[in-house]
C-alpha positions as CSV (number, residue, x, y, z in Angstrom):
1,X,36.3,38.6,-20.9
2,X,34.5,36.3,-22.9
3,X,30.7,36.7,-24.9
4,X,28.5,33.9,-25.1
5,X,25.4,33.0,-27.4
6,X,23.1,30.6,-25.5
7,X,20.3,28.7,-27.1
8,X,18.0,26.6,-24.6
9,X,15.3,24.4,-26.1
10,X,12.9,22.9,-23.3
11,X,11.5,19.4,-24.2
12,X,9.1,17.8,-22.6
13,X,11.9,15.4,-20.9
14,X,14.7,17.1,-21.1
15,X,16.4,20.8,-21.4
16,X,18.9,21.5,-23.9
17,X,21.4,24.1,-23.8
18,X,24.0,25.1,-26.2
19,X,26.6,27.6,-25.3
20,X,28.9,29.2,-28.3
21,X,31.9,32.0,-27.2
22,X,33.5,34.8,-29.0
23,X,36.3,31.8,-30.6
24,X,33.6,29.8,-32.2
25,X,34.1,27.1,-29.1
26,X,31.0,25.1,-28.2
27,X,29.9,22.7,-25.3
28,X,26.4,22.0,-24.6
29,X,24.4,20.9,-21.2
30,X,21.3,18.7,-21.0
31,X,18.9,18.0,-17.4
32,X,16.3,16.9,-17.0
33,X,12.9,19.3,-17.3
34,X,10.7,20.3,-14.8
35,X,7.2,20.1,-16.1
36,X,5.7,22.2,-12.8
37,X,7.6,25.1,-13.6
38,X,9.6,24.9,-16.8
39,X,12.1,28.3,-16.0
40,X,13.5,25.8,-13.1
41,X,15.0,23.7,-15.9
42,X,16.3,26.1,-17.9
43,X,17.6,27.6,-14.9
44,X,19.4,24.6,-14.1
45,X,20.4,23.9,-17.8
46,X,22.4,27.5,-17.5
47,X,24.0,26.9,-13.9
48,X,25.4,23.6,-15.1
49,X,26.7,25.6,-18.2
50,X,28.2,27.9,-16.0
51,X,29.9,24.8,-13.7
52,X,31.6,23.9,-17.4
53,X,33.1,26.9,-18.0
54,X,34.2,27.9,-14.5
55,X,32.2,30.4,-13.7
56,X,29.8,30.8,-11.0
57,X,25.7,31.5,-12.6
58,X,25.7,35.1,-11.7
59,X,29.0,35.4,-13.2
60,X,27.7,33.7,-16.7
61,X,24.5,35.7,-17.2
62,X,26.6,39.1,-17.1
63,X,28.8,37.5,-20.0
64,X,26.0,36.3,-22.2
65,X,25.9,38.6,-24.8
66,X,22.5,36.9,-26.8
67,X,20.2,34.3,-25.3
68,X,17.4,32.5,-27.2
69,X,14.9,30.2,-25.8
70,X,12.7,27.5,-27.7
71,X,10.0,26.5,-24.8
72,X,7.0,23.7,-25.0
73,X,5.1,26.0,-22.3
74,X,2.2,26.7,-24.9
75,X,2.5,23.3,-26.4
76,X,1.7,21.6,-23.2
77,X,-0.4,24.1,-22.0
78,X,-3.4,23.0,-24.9
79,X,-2.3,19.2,-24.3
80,X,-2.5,18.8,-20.5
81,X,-5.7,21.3,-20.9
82,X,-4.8,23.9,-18.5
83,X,-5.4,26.9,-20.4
84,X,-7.1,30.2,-19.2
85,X,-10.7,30.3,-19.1
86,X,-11.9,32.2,-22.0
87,X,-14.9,34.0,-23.3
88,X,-15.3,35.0,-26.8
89,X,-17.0,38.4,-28.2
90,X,-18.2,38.3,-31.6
91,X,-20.5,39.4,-34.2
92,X,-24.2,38.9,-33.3
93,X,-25.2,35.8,-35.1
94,X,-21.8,34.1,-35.5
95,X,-21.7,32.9,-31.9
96,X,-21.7,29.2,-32.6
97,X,-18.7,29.5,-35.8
98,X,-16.3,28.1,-33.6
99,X,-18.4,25.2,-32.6
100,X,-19.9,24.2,-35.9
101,X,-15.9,24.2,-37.4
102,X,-16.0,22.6,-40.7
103,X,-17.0,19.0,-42.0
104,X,-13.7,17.7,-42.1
105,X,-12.9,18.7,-38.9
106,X,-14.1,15.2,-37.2
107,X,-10.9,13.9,-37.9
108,X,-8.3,16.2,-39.3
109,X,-5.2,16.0,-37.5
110,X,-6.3,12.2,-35.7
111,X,-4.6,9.3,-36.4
112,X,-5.5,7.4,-39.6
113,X,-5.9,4.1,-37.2
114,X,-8.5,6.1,-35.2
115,X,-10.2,7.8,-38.1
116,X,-11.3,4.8,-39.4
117,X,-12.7,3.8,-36.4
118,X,-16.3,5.8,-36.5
119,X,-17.1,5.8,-32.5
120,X,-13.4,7.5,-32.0
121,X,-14.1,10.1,-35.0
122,X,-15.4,13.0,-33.0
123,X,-14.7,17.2,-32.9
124,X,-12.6,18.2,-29.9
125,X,-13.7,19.6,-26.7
126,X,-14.5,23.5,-27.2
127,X,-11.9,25.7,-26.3
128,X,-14.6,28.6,-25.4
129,X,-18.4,27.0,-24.1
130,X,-21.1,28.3,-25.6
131,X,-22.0,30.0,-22.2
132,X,-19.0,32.1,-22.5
133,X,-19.9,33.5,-25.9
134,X,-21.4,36.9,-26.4
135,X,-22.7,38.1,-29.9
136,X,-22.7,41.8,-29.8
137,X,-24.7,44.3,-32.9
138,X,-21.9,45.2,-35.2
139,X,-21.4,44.7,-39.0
140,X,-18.0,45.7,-41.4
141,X,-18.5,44.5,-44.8
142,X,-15.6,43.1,-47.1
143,X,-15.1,46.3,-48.6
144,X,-13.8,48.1,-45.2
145,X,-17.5,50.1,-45.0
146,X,-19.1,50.1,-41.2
147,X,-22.7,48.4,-42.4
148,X,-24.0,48.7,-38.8
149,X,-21.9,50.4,-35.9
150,X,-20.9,49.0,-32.9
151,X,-23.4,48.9,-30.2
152,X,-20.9,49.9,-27.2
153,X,-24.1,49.2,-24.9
154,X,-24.1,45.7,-25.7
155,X,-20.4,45.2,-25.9
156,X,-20.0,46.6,-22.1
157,X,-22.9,44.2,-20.8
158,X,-21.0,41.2,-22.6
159,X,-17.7,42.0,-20.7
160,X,-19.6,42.8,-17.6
161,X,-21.1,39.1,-18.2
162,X,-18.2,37.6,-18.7
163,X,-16.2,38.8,-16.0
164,X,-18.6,37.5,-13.8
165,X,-18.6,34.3,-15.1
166,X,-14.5,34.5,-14.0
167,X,-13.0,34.5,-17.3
168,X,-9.5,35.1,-17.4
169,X,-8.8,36.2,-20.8
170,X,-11.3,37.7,-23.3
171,X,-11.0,37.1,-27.4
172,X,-12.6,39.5,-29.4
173,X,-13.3,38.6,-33.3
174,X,-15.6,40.0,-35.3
175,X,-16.2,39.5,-39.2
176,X,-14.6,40.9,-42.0
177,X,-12.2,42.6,-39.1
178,X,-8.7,42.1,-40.9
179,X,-10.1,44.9,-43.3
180,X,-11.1,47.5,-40.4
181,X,-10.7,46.7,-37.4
182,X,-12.0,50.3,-35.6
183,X,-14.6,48.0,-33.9
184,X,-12.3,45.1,-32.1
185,X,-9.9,47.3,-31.2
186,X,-12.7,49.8,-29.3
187,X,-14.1,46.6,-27.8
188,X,-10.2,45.8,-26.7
189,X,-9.9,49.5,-25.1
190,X,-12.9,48.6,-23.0
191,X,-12.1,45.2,-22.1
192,X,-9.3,47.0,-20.5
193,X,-11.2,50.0,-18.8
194,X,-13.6,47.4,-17.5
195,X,-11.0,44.8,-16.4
196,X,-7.5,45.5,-16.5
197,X,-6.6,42.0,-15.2
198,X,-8.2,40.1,-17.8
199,X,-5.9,39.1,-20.7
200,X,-7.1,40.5,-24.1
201,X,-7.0,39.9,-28.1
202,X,-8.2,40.5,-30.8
203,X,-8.0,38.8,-34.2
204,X,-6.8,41.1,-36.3
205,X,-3.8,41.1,-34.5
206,X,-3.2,37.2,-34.6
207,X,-5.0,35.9,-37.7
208,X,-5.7,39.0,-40.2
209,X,-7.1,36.7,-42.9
210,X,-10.5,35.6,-44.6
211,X,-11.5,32.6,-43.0
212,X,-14.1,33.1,-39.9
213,X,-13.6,29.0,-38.4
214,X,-9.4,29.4,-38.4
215,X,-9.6,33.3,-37.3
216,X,-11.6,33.2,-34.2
217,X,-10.0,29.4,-33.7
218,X,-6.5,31.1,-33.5
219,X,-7.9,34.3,-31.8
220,X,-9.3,31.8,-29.3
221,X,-5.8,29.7,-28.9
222,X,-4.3,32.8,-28.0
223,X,-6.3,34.1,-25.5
224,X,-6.2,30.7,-23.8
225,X,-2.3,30.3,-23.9
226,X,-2.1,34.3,-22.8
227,X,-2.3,34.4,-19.7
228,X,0.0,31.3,-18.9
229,X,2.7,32.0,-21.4
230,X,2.6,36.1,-20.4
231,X,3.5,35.0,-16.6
232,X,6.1,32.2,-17.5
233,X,8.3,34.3,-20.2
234,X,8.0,37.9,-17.4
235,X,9.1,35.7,-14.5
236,X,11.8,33.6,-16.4
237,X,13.2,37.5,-17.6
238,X,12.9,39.1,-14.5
239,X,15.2,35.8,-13.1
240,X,17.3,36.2,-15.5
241,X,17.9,40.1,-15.1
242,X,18.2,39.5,-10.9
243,X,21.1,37.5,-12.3
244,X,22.9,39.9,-14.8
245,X,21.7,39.2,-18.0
246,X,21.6,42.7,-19.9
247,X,20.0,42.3,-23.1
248,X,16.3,41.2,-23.8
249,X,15.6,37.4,-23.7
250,X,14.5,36.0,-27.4
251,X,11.7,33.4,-27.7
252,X,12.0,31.3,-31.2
253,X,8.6,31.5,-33.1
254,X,7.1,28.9,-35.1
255,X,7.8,30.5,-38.1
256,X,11.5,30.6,-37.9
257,X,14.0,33.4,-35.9
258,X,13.0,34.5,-32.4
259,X,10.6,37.4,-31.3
260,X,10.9,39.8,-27.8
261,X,9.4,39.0,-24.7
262,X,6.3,41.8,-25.1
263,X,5.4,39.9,-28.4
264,X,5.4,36.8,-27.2
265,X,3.5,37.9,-24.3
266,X,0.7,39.5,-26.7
267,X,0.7,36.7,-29.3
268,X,2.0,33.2,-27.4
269,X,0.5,31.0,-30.2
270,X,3.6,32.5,-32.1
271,X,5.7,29.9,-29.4
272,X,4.2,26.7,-30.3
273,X,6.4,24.0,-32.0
274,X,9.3,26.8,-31.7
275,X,12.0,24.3,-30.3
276,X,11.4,21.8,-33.7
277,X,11.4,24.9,-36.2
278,X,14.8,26.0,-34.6
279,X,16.1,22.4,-36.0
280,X,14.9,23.0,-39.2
281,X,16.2,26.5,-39.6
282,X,19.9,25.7,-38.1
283,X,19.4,22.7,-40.6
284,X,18.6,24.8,-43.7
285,X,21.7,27.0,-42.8
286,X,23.8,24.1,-42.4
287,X,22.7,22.2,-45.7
288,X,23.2,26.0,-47.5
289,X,26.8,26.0,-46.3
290,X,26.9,22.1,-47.0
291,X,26.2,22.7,-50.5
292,X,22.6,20.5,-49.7
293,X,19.4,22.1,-51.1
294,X,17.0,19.1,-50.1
295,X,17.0,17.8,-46.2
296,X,14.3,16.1,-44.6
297,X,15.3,16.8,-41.1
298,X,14.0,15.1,-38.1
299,X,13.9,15.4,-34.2
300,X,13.2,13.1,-31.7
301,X,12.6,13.9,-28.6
302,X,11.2,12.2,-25.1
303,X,7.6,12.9,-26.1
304,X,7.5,13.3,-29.9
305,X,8.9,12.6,-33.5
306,X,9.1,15.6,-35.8
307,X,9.9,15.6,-39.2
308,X,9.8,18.3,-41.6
309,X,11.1,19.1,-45.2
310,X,13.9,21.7,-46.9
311,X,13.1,21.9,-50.4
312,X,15.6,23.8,-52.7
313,X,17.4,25.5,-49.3
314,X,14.0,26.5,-48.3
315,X,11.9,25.5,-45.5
316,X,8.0,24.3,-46.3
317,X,5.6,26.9,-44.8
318,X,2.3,26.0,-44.1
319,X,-0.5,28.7,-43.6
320,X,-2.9,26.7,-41.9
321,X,-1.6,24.8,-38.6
322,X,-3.2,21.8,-36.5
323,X,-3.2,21.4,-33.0
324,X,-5.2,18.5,-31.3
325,X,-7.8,19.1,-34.1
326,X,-7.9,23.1,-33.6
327,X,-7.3,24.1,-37.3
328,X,-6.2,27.9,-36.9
329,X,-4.7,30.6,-39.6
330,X,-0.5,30.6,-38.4
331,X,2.2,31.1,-41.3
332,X,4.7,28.5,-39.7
333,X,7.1,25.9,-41.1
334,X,5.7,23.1,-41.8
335,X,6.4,20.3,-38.9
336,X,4.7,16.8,-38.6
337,X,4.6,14.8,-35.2
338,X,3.9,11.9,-34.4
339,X,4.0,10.2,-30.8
340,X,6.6,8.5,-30.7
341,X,10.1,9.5,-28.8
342,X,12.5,8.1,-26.0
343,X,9.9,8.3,-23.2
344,X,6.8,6.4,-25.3
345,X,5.6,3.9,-23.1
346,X,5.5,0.4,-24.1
347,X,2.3,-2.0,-23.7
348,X,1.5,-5.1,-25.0
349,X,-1.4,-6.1,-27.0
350,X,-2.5,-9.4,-25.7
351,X,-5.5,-10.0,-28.4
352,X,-3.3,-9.2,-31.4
353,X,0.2,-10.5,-29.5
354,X,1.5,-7.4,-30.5
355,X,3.3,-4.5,-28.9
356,X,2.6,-1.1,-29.3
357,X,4.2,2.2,-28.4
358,X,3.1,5.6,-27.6
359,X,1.7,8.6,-28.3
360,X,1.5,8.6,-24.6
361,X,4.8,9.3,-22.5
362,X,6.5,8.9,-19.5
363,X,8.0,12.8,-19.4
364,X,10.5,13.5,-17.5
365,X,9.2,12.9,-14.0
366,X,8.9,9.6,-13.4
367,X,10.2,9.2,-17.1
368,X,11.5,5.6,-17.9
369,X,11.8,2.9,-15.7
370,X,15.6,3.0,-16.0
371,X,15.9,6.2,-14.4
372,X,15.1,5.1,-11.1
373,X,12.3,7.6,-10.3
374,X,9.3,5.3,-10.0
375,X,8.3,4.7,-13.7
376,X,7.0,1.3,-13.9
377,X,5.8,1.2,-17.5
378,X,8.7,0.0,-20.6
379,X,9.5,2.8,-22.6
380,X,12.1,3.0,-26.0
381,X,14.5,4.1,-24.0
382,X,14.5,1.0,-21.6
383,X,14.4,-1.2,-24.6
384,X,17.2,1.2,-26.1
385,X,19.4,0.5,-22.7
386,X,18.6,-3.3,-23.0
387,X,20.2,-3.7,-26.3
388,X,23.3,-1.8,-25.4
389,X,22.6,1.5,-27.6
390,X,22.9,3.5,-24.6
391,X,25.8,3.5,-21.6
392,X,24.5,3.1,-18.1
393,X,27.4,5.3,-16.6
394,X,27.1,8.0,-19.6
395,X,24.2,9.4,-20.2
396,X,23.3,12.6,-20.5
397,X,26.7,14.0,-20.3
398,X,27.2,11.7,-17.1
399,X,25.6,13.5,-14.8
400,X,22.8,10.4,-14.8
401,X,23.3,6.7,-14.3
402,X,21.0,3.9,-15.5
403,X,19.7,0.7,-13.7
404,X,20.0,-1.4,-16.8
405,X,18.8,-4.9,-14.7
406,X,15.1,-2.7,-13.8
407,X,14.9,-1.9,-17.8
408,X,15.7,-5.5,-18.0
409,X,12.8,-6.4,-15.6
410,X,10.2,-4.1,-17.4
411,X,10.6,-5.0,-20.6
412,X,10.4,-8.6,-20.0
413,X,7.0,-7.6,-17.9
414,X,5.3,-5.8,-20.5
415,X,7.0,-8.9,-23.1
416,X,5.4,-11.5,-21.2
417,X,1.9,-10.1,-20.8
418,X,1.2,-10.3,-24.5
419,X,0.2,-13.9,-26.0
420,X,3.8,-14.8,-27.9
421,X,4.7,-17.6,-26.0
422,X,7.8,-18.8,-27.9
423,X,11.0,-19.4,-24.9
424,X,13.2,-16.7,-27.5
425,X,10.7,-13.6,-27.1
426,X,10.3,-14.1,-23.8
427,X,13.4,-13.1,-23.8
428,X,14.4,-9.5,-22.6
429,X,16.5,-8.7,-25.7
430,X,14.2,-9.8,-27.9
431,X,11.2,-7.7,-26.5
432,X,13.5,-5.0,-26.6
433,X,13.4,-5.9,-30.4
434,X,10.0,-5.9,-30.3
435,X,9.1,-2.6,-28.4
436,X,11.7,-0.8,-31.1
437,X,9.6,-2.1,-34.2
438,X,6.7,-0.2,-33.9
439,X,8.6,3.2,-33.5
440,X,10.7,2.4,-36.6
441,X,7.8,1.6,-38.1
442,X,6.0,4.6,-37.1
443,X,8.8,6.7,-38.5
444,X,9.4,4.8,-41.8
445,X,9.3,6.5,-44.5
446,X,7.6,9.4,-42.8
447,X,4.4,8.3,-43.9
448,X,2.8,8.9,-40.4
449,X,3.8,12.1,-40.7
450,X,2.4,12.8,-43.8
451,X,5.5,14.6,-45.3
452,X,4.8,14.2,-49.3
453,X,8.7,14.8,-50.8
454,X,7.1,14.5,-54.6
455,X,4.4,18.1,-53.7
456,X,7.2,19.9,-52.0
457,X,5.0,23.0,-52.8
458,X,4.4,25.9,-50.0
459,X,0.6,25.2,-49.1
460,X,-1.8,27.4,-50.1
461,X,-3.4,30.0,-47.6
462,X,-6.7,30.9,-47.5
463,X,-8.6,31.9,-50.9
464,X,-7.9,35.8,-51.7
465,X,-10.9,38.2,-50.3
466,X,-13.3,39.9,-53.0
467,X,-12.5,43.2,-53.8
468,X,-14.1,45.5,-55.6
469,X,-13.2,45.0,-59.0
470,X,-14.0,41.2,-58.6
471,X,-17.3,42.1,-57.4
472,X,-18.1,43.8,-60.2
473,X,-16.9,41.3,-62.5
474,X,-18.5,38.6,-60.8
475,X,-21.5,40.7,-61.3
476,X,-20.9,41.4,-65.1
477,X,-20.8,37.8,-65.6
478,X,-23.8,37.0,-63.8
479,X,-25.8,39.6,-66.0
């Protein structure tokens, strides 16, 4: 009987899945996604696996001898806005930290186009309100010493607050935690004695580092992708287990490798960007064996463009990570996106007489007007189909056909509603031209993604906390 390694990545259009057996033999699946409930596709992705290789799903899953699953879950979760609704405990007088952020913040992570356009350069929508944020009496200094205990009084009344406000996951970050965190963790015990159902963290076990704004921003994250990300990956195991899987599913993590289930359920900021860091790592181990030390690897998707550098067999980490303007503390490799993949719709400019693609996308469901499922706006992959790159009867493995005469009829729509008026662009083909520019310009030479090949240096984390011995010197110096 044959042992499998399966690797599923979900994308935002489509779900991968790559199937390796005891022989070193391959073959690999691709269907659609399922953006209402994600575990269908994957589910899918494995029975069509199964169909492959003979075998009936059940039959796979008790063969499967490791199964690792990259997932956009979180990712999406933060873009569509449909996180939990969180409240925030912190130190009293630090309430407003995560809404003050930094000065930079106004347009770290936008595009440079909208940057320099001051009305657009604005801080992003809280992730907690102010209304859900308690400040509660307790002070550890940056030498480990309790200055002012915890006042378990006020901490009580705070989670009794915000537990009638309906919160459905509570983050807990208080200063100078990461060097003793006796009071978070007592605050955590009683979030759970007071409400068991309500999803819990605490910063020092997400973000132990000096840095208040990207500590209680990551602390935050989490708590608001908890809840979600803790149902999806139990459900999508316990599936999995009904079917005969024996061993404990693996979730890649954004810094490279794959973590359990239970940690992914405690610290699901760990899963965003995990299907693009599994590139780069199978990419480093392939240039390794490949005898190449320096890859610039990329991944394009239905939604995105990722790129990403290997410098010297070695993957660039970055300490600090970005998402829609959240700056947070995450050790992760280093990716840069930009919005600009297969399902990036296509819309003309008519005051410039240009075309434009992206960062919005037509996702899987209706996806591109080619796949028949109502999409009525171009995308790259219409414009791809138009000028013969792709086979109607072969894509994705076959098992979908494309109407190559309605990619015809939306490219030439969104061609003619811009001002060009000359008979040869009216021309399908050569809008198709036209919608492919601006994602090859987008992508060339990785300059929207600000990858910097002449730095290639690991970014710097966070400044080192005083000690003692600095503090004395510091002092010394002063005198």
């Amino acid at each position: 009987m044959s042992q499998y390694l399966v690797g599923i990545d979900i994308g935002g259009t489509f779900t991968d899945c790559v199937i390796v057996d005891d022989r070193g033999r391959m073959l690999s699946t691709k269907v659609p996604s399922t953006p209402k409930d994600f575990a269908e596709g994957m589910m899918d992705a494995l029975r069509v696996g199964a169909e492959k290789l003979g075998l009936d799903l059940g039959a796979f899953c008790r063969q499967i001898r490791f199964l690792s699953h990259g997932t956009t879950v979180g990712t999406n979760t933060i873009i569509q806005n449909r996180g939990a609704k969180v409240g925030l405990i912190t130190t009293r007088g630090h309430e407003d930290a995560i809404h003050i952020m930094r000065g930079s913040r106004g347009y770290t992570g936008r595009d440079i186009r909208k940057v320099v356009h001051f009305p657009e350069t604005q801080k992003p929508a809280p992730i907690v309100p102010k209304r859900l944020i308690r400040g509660v009496s307790e002070r550890v200094d940056c030498f480990d010493e309790i200055i002012v205990p915890l006042n378990e009084a006020e901490a009580e009344r705070a989670i009794h607050e915000l537990v009638d406000l309906g919160v459905e996951a509570i983050a807990i970050c208080f200063l100078w935690s990461f060097r003793n965190s006796r009071h978070e963790r007592r605050v955590a015990e009683m979030v759970r004695s007071i409400a068991p159902n309500v999803y819990v963290t605490c910063s020092v076990e997400i973000a132990p580092r000096w840095g208040e704004y990207e500590r209680v921003t990551a602390t935050a994250l989490n708590a608001y992708l908890g809840p979600i990300m803790a149902g999806y990956v139990a459900r999508l195991e316990s599936a999995l287990r009904k079917l005969g899987y024996k061993h404990g599913l693996q979730i890649t993590q954004c810094g490279g490798g794959t973590i359990s289930v239970p940690r992914a359920q405690e610290a699901p900021l760990l899963t965003l960007d995990s299907g693009p860091v599994a590139g780069v790592t199978a990419s480093s181990f392939l240039g390794e064996a490949m005898g190449d030390r320096h890859i610039i690897t990329t991944d394009m998707g239905g939604t995105s463009f990722d790129v990403s550098i290997i410098f010297d067999g070695k993957p660039e980490y970055s300490f600090i990570s970005n998402t829609h303007q959240y700056e947070y503390f995450l050790p992760k490799v280093d990716l840069q996106a930009i919005g600009s993949g297969g399902g990036s719709l296509v819309r003309a400019n008519a005051t410039a007489g240009t075309m434009t693609v992206g960062p919005d996308s037509a996702g899987a469901f209706p996806g591109p007007v080619c796949y028949q499922r109502g999409g009525e706006i171009a995308t790259v992959t219409d414009a791809q189909l138009v000028l013969g790159y792709l086979d109607p009867d072969d894509f994705a493995g076959g098992r979908m056909k494309l109407d190559r005469e309605a990619a015809l009829r939306a490219v030439a729509q969104s061609r003619s509603s811009s001002r060009w008026t000359s008979p040869s662009a009216r021309r399908a083909s050569a809008a198709s031209w036209s919608c492919r520019w601006p994602t090859s310009f987008a992508r060339s030479p990785s300059r929207r993604a600000s990858i910097h090949a002449t730095s290639c240096s690991t970014r710097s984390a966070a400044p080192a906390p005083p000690t003692r011995a600095s503090s004395r010197k510091s002092s010394a110096s002063k005198r």
